[in-house]
N, C-alpha and C positions, 0 to 999 in steps of 0.2 A: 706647755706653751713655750715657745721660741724667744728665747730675749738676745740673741746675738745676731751678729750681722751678715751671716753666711749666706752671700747672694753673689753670683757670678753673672758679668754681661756676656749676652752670646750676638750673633750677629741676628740680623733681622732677616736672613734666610732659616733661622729655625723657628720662628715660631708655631707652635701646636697646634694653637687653640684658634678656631674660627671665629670668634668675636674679637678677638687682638690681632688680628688678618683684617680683618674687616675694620676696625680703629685704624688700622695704618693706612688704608686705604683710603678713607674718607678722610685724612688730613692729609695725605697728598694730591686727594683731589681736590681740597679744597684751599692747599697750598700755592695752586698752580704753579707760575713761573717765577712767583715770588719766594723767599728765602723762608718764611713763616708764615701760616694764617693767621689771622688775628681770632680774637675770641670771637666778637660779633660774627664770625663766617661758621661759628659754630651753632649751629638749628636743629635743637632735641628730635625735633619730629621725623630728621634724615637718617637717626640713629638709633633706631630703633629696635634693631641688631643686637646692639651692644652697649645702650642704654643704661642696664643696670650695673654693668661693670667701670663704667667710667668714674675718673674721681679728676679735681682741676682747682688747680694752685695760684695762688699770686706766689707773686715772685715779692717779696717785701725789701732783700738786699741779697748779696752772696751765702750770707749767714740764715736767712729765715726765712719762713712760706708761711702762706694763710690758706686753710683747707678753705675753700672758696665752695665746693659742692662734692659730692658724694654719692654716686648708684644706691641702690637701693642692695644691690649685693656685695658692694663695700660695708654698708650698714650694718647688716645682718653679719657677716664672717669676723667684725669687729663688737657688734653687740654695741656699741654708743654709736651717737650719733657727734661727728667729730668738726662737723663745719665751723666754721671760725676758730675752730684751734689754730694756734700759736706752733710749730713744727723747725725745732731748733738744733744745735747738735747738743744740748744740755737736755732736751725732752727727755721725759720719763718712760712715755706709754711705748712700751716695745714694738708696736703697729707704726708708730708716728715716728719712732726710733730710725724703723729698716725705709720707711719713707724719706726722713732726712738724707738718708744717704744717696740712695733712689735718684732724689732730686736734685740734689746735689751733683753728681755726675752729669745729671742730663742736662742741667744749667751747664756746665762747663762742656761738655761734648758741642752744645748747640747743634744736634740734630738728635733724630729719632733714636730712643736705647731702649733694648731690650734687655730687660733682667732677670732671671728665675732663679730660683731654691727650689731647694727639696721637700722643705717644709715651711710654710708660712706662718708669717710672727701672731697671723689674727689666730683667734681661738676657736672659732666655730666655723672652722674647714674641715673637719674632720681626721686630720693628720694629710691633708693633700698638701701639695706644692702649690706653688705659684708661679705665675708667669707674669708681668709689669711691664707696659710698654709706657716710654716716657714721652712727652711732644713736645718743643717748644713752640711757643703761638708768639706774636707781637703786637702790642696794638699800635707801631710804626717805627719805620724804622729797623735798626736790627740788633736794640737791645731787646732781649728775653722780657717780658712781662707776667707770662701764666707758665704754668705746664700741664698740660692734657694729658691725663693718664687713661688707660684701661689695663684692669689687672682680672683675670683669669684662673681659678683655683682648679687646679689640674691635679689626675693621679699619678701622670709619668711625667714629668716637666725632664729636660732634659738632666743631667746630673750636675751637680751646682760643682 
């Protein structure tokens, strides 16, 4: 298992994977012409797609996030089940580790970031990569509130 933080952003004209195509798509539709969607514009049953890959943050300060929800194939490639964790740069869990960071950029980007490795920090990927798209949502206004993820365990992720 991966406990460091070898993850490179690439632009959001490479992504791979068809369920993280499909995540960007559905928050930009559902962003319209405004600068963020909020969380409420987010509705399980439109995402169907890509469902079990999504995971979605509070924003608690600059410093910390609260795993707010978790796909069910977050679940599984991580083995616990991590909602309401605490996700800091002091975290331990090498999953919640390469996430801090994750986050952390895409808080400070304020828009859409795409991130991959070669190899993913969860354990039960089977040695695949990863691909992590980050979103930020608002619930008004244009400070950050959530971050919408969907992450994708891939066997050719670009090269980190």
């Amino acid at each position: 298992m991966e406990t460091t933080h070898e993850i490179v952003e690439r632009t959001l004209s490479d992504i791979r994977s068809k369920r993280i195509a499909a995540a960007l798509a559905y928050w930009t539709l559902k962003k319209g012409q405004r600068q963020f969607p909020t969380r409420a514009d987010l509705i399980p049953r439109e995402m169907k797609e890509f469902l079990q890959n999504i995971h979605l943050y509070d924003v608690l300060d600059d410093s910390a996030f609260r795993a707010r929800l978790l796909g069910t194939a977050m679940i599984n490639a991580v083995g616990q089940e991590m909602t309401g964790s605490i996700i800091g740069a002091d975290t331990a869990h090498p999953v919640a580790r390469r996430m801090f960071v994750i986050l952390s950029q895409a808080l400070a980007a304020r828009k859409p970031l795409l991130i991959v490795a070669a190899q993913a920090a969860a354990k039960y990927t089977d040695g695949r990569g990863m691909e992590t798209l980050a979103m930020p949502l608002s619930d008004g206004g244009d400070k950050i509130t959530h971050l919408f993820c969907a992450t994708a365990f891939i066997a050719r992720p670009l090269p980190a």
